[in-house]
C-alpha positions as CSV (number, residue, x, y, z in Angstrom):
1,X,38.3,185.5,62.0
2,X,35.6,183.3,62.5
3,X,32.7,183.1,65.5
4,X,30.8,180.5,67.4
5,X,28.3,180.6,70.0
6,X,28.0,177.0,72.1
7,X,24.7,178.4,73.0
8,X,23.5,178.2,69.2
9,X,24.0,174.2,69.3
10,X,24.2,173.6,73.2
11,X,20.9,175.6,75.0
12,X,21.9,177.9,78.1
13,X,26.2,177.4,77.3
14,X,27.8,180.5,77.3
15,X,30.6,179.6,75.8
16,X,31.8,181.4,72.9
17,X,34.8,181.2,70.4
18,X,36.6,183.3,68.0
19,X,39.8,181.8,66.3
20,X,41.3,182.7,62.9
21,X,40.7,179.6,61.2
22,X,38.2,176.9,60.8
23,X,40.5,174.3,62.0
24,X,41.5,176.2,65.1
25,X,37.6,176.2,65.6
26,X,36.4,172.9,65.4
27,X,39.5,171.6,67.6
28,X,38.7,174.3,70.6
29,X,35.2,173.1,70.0
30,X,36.2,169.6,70.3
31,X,37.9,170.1,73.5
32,X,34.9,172.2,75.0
33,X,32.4,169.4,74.1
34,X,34.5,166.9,76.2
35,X,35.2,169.1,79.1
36,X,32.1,171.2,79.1
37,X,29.4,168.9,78.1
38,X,31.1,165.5,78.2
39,X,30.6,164.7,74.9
40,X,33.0,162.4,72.7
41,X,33.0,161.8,69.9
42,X,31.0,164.7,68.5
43,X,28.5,162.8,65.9
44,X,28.1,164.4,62.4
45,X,24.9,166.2,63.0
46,X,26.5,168.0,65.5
47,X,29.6,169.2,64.1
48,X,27.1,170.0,60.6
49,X,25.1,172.0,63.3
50,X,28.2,173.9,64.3
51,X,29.5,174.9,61.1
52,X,26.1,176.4,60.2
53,X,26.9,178.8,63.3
54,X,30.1,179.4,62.6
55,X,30.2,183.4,61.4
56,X,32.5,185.6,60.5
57,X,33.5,188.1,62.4
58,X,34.9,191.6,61.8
């Protein structure tokens, strides 16, 4: 399983994620950038910023 935080990229977001794949992750992140924080595309320092949150989780 893996873990992400929104908060750990995007101050004061809540938002968190667990999925059991990378893939999974990055597309629920996608979606939550565009809804949550209107942002489209996501540029390449952010999604390098999100993959150095992304955890594993028990």
């Amino acid at each position: 399983m893996k873990r992400f935080a929104c908060g750990d990229v995007v101050p004061a977001c809540t938002h968190t994620f667990l999925t059991p794949d990378l893939e999974t992750m990055l597309a629920e992140v996608a979606d939550h950038a565009l809804h949550a924080h209107a942002i489209e595309p996501i540029d390449d320092a952010t999604i390098a910023a999100v993959l150095a949150n992304v955890h594993e989780a028990a």
